[in-house]
N, C-alpha and C positions, 0 to 999 in steps of 0.2 A: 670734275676736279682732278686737278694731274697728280702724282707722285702722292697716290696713295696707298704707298708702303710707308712712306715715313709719317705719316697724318699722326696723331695722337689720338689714344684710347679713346677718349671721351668725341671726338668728333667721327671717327670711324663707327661709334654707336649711333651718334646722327645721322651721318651718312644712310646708315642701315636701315631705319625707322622710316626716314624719310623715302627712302626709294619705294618701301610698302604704302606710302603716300602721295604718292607724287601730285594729286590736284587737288590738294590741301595745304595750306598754311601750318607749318610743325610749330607749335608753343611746346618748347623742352623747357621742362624744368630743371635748375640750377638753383637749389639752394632756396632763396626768398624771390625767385624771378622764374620767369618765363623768357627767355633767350629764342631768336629766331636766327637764322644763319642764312648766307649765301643770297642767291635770289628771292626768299623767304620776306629775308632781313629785308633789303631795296622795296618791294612791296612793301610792309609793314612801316615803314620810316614816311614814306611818299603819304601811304593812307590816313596815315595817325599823326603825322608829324611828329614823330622821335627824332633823335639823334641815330643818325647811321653811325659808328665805329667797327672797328675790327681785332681780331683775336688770332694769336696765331695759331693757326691748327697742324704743324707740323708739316714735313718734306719742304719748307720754306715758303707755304703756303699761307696768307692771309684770308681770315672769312671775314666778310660783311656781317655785322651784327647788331642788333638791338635789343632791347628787350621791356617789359614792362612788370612790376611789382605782382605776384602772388594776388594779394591780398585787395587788389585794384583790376583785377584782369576784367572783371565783368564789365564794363563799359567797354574795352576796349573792341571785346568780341562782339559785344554790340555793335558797336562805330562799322566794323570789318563783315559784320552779318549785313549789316542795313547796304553795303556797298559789295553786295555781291558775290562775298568770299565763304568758302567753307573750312573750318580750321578741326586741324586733329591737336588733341591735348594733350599732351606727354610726359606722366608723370612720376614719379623716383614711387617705385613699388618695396621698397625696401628702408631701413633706419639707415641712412649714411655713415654712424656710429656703429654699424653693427656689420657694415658690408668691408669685405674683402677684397680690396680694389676699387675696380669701378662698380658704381652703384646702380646698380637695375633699375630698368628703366622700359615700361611699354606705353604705349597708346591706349588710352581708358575712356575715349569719348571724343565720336566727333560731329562738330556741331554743324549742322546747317540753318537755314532760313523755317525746317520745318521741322526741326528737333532742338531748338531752343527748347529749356524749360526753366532756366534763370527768371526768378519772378519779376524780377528788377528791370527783364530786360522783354517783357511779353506787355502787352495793351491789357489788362485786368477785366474788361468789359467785352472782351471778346476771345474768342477761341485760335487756336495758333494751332490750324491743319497743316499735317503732312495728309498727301494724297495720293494712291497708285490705279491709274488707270488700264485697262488692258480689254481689249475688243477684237471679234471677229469671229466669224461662221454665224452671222447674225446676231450676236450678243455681245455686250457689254456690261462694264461693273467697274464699282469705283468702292474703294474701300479707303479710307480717311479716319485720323487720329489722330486728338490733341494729346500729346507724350507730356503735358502737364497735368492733365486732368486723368488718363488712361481712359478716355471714353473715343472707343472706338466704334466706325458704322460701318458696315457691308450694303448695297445696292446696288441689283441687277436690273440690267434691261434686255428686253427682245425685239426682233422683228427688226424692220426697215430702219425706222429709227431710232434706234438704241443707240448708236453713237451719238446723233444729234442731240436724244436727250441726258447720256451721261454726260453731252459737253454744259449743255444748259445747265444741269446741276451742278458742275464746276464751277462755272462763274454766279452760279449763287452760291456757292460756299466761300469764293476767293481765298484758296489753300495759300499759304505761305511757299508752300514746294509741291511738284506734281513728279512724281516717277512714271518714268514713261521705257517701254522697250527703246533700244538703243536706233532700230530699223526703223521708228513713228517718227514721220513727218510732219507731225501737228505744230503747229506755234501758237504759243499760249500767252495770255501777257499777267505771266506767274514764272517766279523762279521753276525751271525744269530742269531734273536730272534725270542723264539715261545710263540705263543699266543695260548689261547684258541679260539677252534670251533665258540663261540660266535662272535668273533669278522669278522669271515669271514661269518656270516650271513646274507642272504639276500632275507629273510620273511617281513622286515622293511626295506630294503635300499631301495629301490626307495622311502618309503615315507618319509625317513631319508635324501636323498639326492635330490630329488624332485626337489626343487627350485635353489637350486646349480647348479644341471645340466641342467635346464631350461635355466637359466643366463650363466654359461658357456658353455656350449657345446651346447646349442638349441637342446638337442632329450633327451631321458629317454629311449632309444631305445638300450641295453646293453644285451651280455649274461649275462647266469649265473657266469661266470669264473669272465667276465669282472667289475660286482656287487660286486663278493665276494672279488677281489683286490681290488676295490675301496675304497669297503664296511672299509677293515681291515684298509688300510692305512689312510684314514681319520679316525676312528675310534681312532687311535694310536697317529696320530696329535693331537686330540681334548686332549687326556688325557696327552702326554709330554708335549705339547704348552700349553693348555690352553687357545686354540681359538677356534673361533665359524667357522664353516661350509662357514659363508660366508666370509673369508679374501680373499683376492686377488688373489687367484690361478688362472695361468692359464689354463684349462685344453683342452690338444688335444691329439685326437685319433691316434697314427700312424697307415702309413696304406702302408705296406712293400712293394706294386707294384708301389707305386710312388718314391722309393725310390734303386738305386742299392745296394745291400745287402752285407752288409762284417761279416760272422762268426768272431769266437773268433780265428782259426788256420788262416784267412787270416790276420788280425789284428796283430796277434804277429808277424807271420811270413815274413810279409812286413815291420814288423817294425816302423808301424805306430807311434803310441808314445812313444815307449821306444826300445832301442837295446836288441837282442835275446842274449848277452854276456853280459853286464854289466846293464841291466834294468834301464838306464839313457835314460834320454830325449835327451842329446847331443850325434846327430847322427840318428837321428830316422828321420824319413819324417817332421812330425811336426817342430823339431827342427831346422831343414833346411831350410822349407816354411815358418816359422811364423815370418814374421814385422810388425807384427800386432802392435799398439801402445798405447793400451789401457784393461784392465785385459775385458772389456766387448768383445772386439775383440776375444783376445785367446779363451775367452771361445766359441764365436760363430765358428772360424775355426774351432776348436778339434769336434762340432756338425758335421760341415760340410763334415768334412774329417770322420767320421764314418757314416756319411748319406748322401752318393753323391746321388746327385739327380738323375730321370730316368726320368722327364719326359721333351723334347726339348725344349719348349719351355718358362721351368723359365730356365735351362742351359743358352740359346742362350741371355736371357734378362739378365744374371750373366755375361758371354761372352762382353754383348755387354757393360756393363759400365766399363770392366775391362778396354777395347778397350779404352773406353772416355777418361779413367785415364792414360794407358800408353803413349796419345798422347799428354796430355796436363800436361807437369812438374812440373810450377810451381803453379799448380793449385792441382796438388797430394800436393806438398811439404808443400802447404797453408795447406790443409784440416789434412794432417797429423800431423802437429805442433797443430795445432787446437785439432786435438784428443786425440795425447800426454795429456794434460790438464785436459783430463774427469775424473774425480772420477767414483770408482764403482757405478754407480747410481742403481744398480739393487738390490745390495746386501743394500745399502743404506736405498732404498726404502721397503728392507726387515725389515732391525730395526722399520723403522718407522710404519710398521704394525704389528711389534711384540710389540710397543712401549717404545723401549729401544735405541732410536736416539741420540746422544748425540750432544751438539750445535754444535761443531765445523764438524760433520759430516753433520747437515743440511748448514753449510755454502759451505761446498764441493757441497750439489745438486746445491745449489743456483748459484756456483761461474760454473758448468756443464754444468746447463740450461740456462746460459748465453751464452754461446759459439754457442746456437742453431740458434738465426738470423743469426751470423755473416756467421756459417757452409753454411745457408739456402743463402744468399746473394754471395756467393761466388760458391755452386753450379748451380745457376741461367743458365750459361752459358751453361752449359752440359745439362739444362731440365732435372735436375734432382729430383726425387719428394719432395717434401719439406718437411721438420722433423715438427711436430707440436710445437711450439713456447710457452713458457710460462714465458712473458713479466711482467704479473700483477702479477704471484705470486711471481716472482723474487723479482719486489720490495716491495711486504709486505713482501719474507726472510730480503731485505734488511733495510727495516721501521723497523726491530721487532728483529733481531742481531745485538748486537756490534760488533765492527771492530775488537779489542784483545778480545780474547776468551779467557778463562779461562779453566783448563785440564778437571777439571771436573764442575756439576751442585752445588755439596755440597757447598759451600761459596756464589754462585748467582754470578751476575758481568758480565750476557752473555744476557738478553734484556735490548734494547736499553730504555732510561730511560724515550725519548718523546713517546715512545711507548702508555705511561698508564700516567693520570695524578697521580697517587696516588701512582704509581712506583718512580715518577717524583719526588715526595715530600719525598720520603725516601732517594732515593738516594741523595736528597740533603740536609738531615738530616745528613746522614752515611759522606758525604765528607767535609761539609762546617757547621756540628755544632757547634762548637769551637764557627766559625764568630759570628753566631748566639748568642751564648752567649756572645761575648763579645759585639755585638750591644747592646742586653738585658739590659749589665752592663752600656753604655753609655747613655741607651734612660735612665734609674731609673738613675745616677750620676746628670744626667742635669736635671730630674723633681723634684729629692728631694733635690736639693743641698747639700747630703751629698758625700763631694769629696773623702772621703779614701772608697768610699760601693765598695764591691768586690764580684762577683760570685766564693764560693767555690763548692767543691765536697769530698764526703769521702764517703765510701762504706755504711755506718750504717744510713745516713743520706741524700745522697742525693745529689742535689744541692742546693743551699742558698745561700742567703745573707748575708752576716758580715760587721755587722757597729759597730766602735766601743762606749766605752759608750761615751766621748762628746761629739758623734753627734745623739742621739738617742733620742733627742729632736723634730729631722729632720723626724723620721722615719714616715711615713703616715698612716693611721688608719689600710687601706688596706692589711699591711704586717702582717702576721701572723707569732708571736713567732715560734721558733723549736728545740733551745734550750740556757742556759745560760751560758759565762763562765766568768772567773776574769776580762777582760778587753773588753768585748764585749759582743752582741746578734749576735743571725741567724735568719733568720727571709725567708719567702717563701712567695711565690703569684701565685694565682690560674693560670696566665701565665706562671709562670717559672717552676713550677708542670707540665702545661701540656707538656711545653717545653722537661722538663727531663722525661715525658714517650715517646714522640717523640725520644729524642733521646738514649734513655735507651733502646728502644725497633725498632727504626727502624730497623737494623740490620738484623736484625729477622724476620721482617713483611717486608725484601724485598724480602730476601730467600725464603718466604712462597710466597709471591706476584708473583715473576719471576717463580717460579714451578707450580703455580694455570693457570697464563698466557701461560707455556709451553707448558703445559697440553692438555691443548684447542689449543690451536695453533696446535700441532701434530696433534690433531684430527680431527682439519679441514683440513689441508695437507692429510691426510691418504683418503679424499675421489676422490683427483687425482691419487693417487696409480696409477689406471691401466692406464691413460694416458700418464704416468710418464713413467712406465716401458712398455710401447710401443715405445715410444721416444725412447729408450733405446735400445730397439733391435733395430729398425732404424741405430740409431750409431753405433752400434757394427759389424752388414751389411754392414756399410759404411766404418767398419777401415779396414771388410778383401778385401772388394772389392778394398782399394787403397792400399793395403797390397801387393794383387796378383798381382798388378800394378808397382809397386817398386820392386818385385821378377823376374817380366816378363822382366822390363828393365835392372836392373842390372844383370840376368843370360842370356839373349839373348832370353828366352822364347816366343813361338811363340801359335797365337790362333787355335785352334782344330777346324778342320770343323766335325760339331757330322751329323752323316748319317744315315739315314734312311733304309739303305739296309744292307747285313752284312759286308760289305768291313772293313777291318780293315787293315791303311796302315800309316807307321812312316819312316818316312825318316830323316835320321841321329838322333838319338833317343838316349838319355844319362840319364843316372840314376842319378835323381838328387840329391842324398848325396852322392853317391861315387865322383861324378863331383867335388865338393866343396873340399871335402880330397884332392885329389891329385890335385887339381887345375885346374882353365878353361883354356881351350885350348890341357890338357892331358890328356884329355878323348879318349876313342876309338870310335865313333860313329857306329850304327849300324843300319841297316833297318830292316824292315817288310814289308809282304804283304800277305796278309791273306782274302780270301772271300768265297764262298760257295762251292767251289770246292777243293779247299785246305784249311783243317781246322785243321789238323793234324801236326805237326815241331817235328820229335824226330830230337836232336840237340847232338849229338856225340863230344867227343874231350878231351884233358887231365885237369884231375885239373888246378885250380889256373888259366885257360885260359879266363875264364870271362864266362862260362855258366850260373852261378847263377846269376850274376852281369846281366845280356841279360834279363833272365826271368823275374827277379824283376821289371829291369826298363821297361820293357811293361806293367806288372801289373799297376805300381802306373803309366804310363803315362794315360792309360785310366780310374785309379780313381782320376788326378787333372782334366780328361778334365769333368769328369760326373761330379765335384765339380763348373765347371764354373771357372775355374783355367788354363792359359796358361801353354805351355807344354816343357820340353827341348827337342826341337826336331826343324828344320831346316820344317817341313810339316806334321801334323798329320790327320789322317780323321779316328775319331772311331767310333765305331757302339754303339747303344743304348745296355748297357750289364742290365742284369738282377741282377746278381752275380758275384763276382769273389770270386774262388775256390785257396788253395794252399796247398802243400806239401811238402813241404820243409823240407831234412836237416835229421838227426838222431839225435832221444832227447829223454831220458826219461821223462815220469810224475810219481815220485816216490810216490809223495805225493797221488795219485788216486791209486797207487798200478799196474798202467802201464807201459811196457816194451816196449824199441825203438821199437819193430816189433808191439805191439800192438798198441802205439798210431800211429804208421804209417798208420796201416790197419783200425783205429777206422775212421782216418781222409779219408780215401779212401774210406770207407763206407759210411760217409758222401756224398763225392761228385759225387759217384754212383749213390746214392738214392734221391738225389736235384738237380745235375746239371741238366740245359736243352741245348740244342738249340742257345740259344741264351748270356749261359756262358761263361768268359774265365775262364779257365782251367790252372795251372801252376803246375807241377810234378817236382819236382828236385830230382829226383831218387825212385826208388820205387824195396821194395822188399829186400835192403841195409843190415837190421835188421834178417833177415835170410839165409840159405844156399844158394847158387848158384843158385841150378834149383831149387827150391822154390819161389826165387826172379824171375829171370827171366821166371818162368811159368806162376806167378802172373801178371808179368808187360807184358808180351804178353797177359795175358786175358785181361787186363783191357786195351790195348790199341784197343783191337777189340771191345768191349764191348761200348768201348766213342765214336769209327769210326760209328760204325752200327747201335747203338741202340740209343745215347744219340747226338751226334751230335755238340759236342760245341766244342768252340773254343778251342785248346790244346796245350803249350808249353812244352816238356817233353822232360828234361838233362836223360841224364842217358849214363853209363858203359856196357851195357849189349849192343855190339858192336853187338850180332846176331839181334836183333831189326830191326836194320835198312832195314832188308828181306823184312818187311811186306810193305817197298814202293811197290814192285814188284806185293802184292796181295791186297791191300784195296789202291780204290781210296780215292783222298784225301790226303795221307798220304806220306809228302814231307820226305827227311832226309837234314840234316844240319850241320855243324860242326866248330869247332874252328881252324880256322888257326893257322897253326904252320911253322918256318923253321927252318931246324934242320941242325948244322954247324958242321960235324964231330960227337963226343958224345953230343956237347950242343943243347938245345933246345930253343927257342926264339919263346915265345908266343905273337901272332899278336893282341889277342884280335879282330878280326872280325870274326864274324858268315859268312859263305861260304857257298854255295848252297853245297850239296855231305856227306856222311860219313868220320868217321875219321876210318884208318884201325887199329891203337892201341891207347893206353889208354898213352903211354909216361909214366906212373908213376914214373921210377925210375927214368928219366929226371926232372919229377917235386919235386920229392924227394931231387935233387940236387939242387933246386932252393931252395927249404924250406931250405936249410941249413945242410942235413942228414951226420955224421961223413961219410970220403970214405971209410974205411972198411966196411960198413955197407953196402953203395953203392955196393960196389967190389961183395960181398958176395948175395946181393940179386939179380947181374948181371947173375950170377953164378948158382943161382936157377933158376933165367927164364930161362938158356940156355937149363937146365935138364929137366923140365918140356916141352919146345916147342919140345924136342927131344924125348919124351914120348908120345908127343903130347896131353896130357892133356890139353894143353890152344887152344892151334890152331886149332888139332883135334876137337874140339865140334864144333857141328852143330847144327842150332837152331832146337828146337822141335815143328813144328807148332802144333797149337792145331788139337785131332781127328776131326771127324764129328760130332760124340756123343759132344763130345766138343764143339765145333763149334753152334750146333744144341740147347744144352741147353741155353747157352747165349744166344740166338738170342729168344726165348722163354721169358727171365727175364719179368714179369711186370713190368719194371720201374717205371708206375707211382706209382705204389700201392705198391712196397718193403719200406721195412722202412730200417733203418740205420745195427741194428742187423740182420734183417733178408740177408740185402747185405754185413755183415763179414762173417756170417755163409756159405754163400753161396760161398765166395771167399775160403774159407777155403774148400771148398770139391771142388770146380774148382780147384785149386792147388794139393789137393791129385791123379785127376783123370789125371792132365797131366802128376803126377809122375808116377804114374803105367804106360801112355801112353808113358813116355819115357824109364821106366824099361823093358815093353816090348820088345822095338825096340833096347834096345841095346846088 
C-alpha cells in the first residue's frame, strides 16, 4: 500500500496484524462484523460471494472491502476452510466504551482445516485430525489430535520401514491437516502445512514439555522422532489456539502389538467406511454395524473398527458385556433411550477449555450429566462399572442457568438472577422499574399532599417530578428545582436520582454482571475437564457395547470363541452388508476351516459367483470378532491375527501417477515384506493388470513365497485355473471353488464355496447374466471355439517355477526386505520365469 503516512489509525493497525499474517485471511473485527481488507477482501467476495466495496483508508487511499456479521461468521469459515483457506481471527480485546482511542485489537485464533473445533462446522461421527509427522536416522512418528475432543496420540516406528508405515497409518487416519518440515518432499492428498526446522526441535522439548508429559503420560522417556512430533504439533497449537501446554489433552502412546493392524489398502478395500464405487458411508461396514445412538458413540466405533484389539483378554471383557446386553432387552432399550439424550460432551467440554461455551451448550452438559445416576442405577444389575456421577455440579449448572436460554450472551437473560444478590437487584430493576417508580410517585403523593405530583421522563432531563404551580406551596425543602415552565416546576430528589441511575443503567450492569459471573463460573467448571471427559468415554463405550447388542439381536449375530491356537473356523458365515441388500434369509451361507496345516484356499470359479463376496466376508468376520463385536455366522472360532492384509480388485491411483499393475504389485510388496505367520492374507486376483504369463508367473511366485517362507493365513480368488496344480506340490495348499449348475447354454450360480477346482472360467455364461447384447455372445462363442481348437487356451500348461527359481525365493530375507526392495525383486522373479518358460516352449 502507498503513502502510508497519511493511512488512518484504524487501517495502520490492520496493516500491522496483517503483516504478522500474511498467509491467512485477517477477519478484523469492527463492531457487529468481521471486515476483510485489500487482497483479503477480492478473495473473500470471489469465495463467498459478498459484495466487494471500499473504505477509505487515508493518504487518498481506497481499500477493498467486505465483510460478514459476527454472529453468522461460522458458516462462512466454513465455506473458506472446505476451499482451502486458513483464516486468522482478529478480535477487539478491550470495551470500545472503555478504550482510549483506538481499540485494541490482536489475533486470538487461527483456524485451519485441522484446528476447526466449531461443532457446527466438524462431521459429529468422526474425528477432525490435526497431524505432525517427522522421520529419519531410521525412525519415524506421528503424533495426531482432535482439538475438539483433546484426545491426543503419539506413535513411533523403527527400522526400514518406519516411514512407510507412519505413511500407511496416515492414510488410515485421513487427518484433516498434516504438518510437515518445510525441507519434506512428501505429497499427500490431505491439506499440508510446512513449518520451519524450528519448530520440530528438540534441543528444548523435554524442558519445553517436561511437566506436560510428567502429568500426562507419567515418562519423558521419548525418541527423537517421537519429541520432534510432539515438539511441532504442540508448538503449532500454542500459536493457532492460543493455549498454554497445560489444557486438557489427553495424551496416549499407541503401541501397534496390542492392537490388529488395518493398512490404508485393507481399509478401503474392505470398505470399511466408505464404498470403493461411490465413497459414501451408506454401504460400507460402518454404515451397516452402526446403532450407535449418540455422536460420542460413532466416534468411539469408527476408533474401534480401525483399532481391533489384539490382545484376549480386553476382547473377551468387550465380548462378555456384549453378551449382558443381548440377553437382557429391556435393559438395552432402557440404557439406549438414555443415550439417545447425550449431548456431545466431549466436543462440549472442548469449548469450555477453549473458552467459547456458550449457555445453552452448558445446559446440554448439565442436562447429559444428569442421565449419569439414572444410566448408573439401571446398570446396577449387570455389575456393571459405574460412570462417575456429577450430582453437585449439576445443581450449581442448575442454581446458576435459567430455564429459557437466550441464542446468544450479547443481551444477558441466561444466569439465574438468585444466583448473585446484585444480579438480583438489576434484574429487578430491568423488569419491575416502571412499579418502582410509580410506588416512588405514591409514597411523595401521600407525604406531600400534592395530589396532581407526577413522575416524568424526557431524554434531556431525566426523570422528575412535576407539580404544578398551585400546589407548589406543597413542595418540601428537600426537592430540588430542574427546571421551570409556564404552568409548572420539576423538581428531583437525591432518591429518585439514584433511582434513575439504577434504572438508566441497570441494563447494562447486568450484561456486564452475568459475563463477569460467566466468566468465573467457566473457569471453575474447566477444572473437571478431565473427569468430565472420562465420563464421557465411559458413555460412548457404553453406546457401542449396546449398539453391538441391538445388531447382534436383530441380524441373528452370534459371539466368536477368540482361540488361542491358529484354528480359524466359521460356519455358515455372511457378509454382513451384502446380507442387508439382498435381504436376511437370501444370503448364501458359507464355511471355513482353516489351522496349521491348511493355510492356503486358492478358490477358482466364474465371476459374479460370490468369490469376492466369500473373501471379504471372512476378512470383516475376524475384524468384528478382534473388535469385541458378534459375528454373522451360525459358529465362529478366530485366532488372535496380527494383521489383515488385502488385494483386491483392479484400480488405478492416478493421482500418485500409478498404474493398475503398479499399485497392484506396490500392494503385494507390501504384504510380502510385513505379513507374518500369524496374518490373514486376502488376494482377489493377482497379476490381472499384466499379460497372461506375467500374471500367472507372478501369482505362482508369490503363492510359493506365502506357502514356504511367510506362512499366513491365505484366501486367494483368482482365474489363472493352472494354480490349482500346486495342491499336488506344497502342503497346506487346499483348492476351492464356486459352485455352478449349468442347464443346457445357461448357467446358475450356487453361490457356495465347494471343496475341488472349477475346470473353466464360465465367462461368457456370465457375460449372459450381466446382460451382454447376443451377437456379441454368439461371436465371442465363436472365438473360444477357435482358440480351444488352436489350443491356445486349453493347450497351456502351467509353468512351475525352475529350481534356480525355486532356490532364490526360498533365500528372500523376509524379515529384513523392505517394501521396494520386494517389487524390485518380484519384478526379476517374473522376468526369470519368462525366459524359464521361453525356453521350454
Amino acid at each position: 500500500m502507498k503513502n502510508l503516512t497519511d493511512i488512518t489509525p484504524m487501517m495502520r493497525q490492520y496493516l500491522e496484524i496483517k503483516a504478522q499474517h500474511p498467509d491467512h485471511l485477517l477477519f478484523y473485527r469492527l463492531g457487529d462484523f468481521y471486515e476483510l481488507f485489500f487482497e483479503d477482501a477480492k478473495t473473500a467476495a470471489r469465495e463467498l460471494d459478498l459484495v466487494l466495496t471500499s473504505r477509505n483508508a487515508g493518504g487518498g487511499t481506497k481499500a477493498d472491502m467486505c465483510g460478514v456479521p459476527y454472529h453468522a461468521v461460522a458458516g462462512y469459515i466454513g465455506s473458506l476452510i472446505e476451499k482451502g483457506y486458513s483464516i486468522a481471527i482478529c478480535e477487539q480485546t478491550e470495551d470500545p466504551k472503555q478504550a482510549k482511542g483506538l481499540v485494541r485489537r490482536e489475533v486470538t485464533k487461527i483456524i485451519t482445516p485441522g484446528t476447526l473445533t466449531e461443532s457446527g462446522l466438524l462431521d459429529s461421527t468422526s474425528n477432525n485430525y490435526l497431524l505432525s509427522l517427522y522421520d529419519g536416522h531410521g525412525q519415524a512418528a506421528i503424533c495426531f489430535v482432535d482439538l475438539s475432543t483433546f484426545d491426543i496420540r503419539l506413535q513411533h516406528f523403527e527400522g526400514e520401514k518406519a516411514r512407510q508405515e507412519a505413511l500407511e497409518e496416515i492414510h488410515s487416519l485421513r487427518p484433516s491437516e498434516v504438518l510437515l518440515p518445510e525441507a519434506e518432499t512428501l505429497k499427500l492428498p490431505f491439506f499440508m502445512t510446512k513449518l520451519p526446522q524450528r519448530y520440530f526441535d528438540t534441543a528444548d522439548a523435554l524442558g519445553l514439555f517436561h511437566e506436560f508429559l510428567q502429568t500426562r503420560l507419567h515418562t519423558t522417556d521419548l525418541t527423537e522422532s517421537a519429541q520432534a512430533s510432539l515438539a511441532s504439533l504442540m508448538r503449532y497449537i500454542q500459536e493457532t489456539q492460543k493455549i498454554g501446554l497445560n489444557a486438557r489433552f489427553e495424551l496416549k502412546i499407541e503401541q501397534p502389538d496390542r492392537y490388529l493392524m488395518l493398512d490404508h489398502a485393507a481399509i478401503t478395500n474392505l470398505e470399511l467406511f466408505e464404498t470403493l464405487r461411490t465413497k459414501e458411508r451408506k454401504g460400507s461396514l460402518i454404515g451397516v454395524i452402526d446403532q450407535t445412538a449418540s455422536a460420542l458413540g460413532k466416534r468411539q466405533l469408527r476408533e474401534w473398527i480401525r483399532r481391533p484389539l489384539r490382545q484376549p483378554e480386553l476382547i473377551e471383557e468387550r465380548l462378555d458385556r456384549v453378551d449382558q446386553f443381548v440377553s437382557a432387552d429391556h435393559l438395552r432399550d432402557d440404557i439406549r433411550q438414555a443415550i439417545a439424550r447425550l449431548a456431545d460432551i466431549e466436543r462440549i467440554i472442548g469449548k469450555l477449555i477453549y473458552g467459547s461455551i456458550q449457555p445453552k451448550e452448558l445446559q446440554a452438559l448439565r442436562d447429559s450429566l444428569q442421565l449419569i445416576p439414572e444410566l448408573n442405577d439401571k446398570l446396577e444389575v449387570i455389575d456393571y462399572p459405574r460412570i462417575e456421577e456429577f450430582c453437585e455440579l449439576t445443581d450449581h449448572l442448575s442454581q446458576f442457568l435459567r430455564d429459557d436460554l437466550p441464542a446468544t450472551m450479547k443481551d444477558g437473560g441466561f444466569v439465574r438472577p438468585a444466583y448473585h444478590p446484585e444480579l438480583a437487584e438489576y434484574v429487578d430493576i430491568v423488569e419491575h422499574g416502571s412499579d418502582r417508580l410509580l410506588a416512588m410517585e405514591a409514597k411523595e403523593r401521600s407525604a406531600t399532599s400534592i395530589k396532581n405530583l407526577r413522575i416524568k421522563y424526557n431524554r434531556v432531563f431525566g426523570y422528575f417530578f412535576e407539580v404544578t404551580n398551585s400546589q407548589l406551596d406543597l413542595v418540601p425543602e428537600h426537592y430540588i428545582r430542574k427546571q421551570t415552565l409556564t404552568g409548572s416546576e420539576r423538581y428531583f430528589t437525591e432518591e429518585l436520582k439514584a433511582l434513575e441511575d439504577k434504572i438508566l443503567n441497570a441494563r447494562e450492569r447486568q450484561i456486564e454482571l452475568e459475563k463477569e459471573l460467566y466468566q468465573t463460573f467457566v473457569g471453575e467448571l474447566s477444572t473437571r475437564a478431565d473427569a468430565i471427559l472420562q465420563a464421557a468415554k465411559h458413555l460412548a463405550e457404553l453406546d457401542v457395547l449396546t449398539s453391538f447388542a441391538q445388531l447382534a439381536k436383530q441380524e441373528r449375530y452370534v459371539r466368536p470363541e477368540i482361540s488361542l491356537n491358529s484354528q480359524l473356523l466359521i460356519e455358515d458365515g455372511r457378509h454382513p452388508v451384502v446380507e442387508q441388500v439382498i435381504g436376511t434369509g437370501q444370503f448364501v451361507v458359507n464355511d471355513l476351516l482353516m489351522d496349521d496345516e491348511d493355510r492356503f484356499f486358492i478358490i477358482t470359479g466364474p465371476n459374479m459367483g460370490g468369490k469376492s463376496t466369500y473373501l471379504r466376508q471372512v476378512a470383516l468376520i475376524c475384524l468384528l470378532a478382534h473388535m469385541g463385536c458378534f459375528v454373522p455366522a451360525s459358529k465362529a472360532v478366530i485366532p488372535l491375527l496380527d494383521r489383515i492384509f488385502t488385494r483386491v480388485g483392479a484400480s488405478d491411483d492416478l493421482a500418485q501417477g500409478q498404474s493398475t499393475f503398479m499399485v497392484e504389485m506396490s500392494e503385494l510388496a507390501t504384504i510380502l515384506s510385513q505379513a507374518t505367520d500369524a496374518s490373514l492374507v486376502i488376494l482377489d486376483e493377482i497379476g490381472r493388470g499384466t499379460s497372461t504369463y506375467d500374471g500367472l508367473s507372478i501369482a505362482w511366485s508369490v503363492v510359493e513365497y506365502l506357502t514356504k517362507r511367510i506362512r499366513p493365513k491365505t484366501l486367494f480368488a483368482t482365474h489363472y485355473h493352472e494354480l490349482t496344480e500346486i495342491e499336488q506340490s506344497i502342503e497346506g495348499v487346499k483348492n476351492f471353488r464356486i459352485a455352478v449348475r449349468q442347464i443346457g447354454e445357461d448357467l446358475i450360480l450356487l453361490r457356495k464355496i465347494v471343496s475341488g477346482r472349477a475346470h473353466q472360467s464360465f465367462g461368457i455364461q456370465a457375460a449372459k447374466l450381466a446382460g451382454l447384447p447376443e451377437e456379441v455372445l454368439i461371436r465371442a462363442d465363436e472365438i473360444l471355439s477357435q482358440l480351444e481348437a488352436t489350443d491356445i487356451v486349453r493347450g497351456r500348461q502351467p509353468v512351475a517355477p525352475s529350481h534356480d527359481i525355486m532356490k532364490e525365493i526360498l533365500d528372500i530375507p523376509v524379515d529384513q526386505i523392505t517394501p521396494l526392495e520386494a517389487l524390485n525383486l518380484l519384478n526379476s522373479l517374473v522376468k526369470k520365469a519368462q525366459d524359464a518358460h521361453h525356453s521350454k516352449a
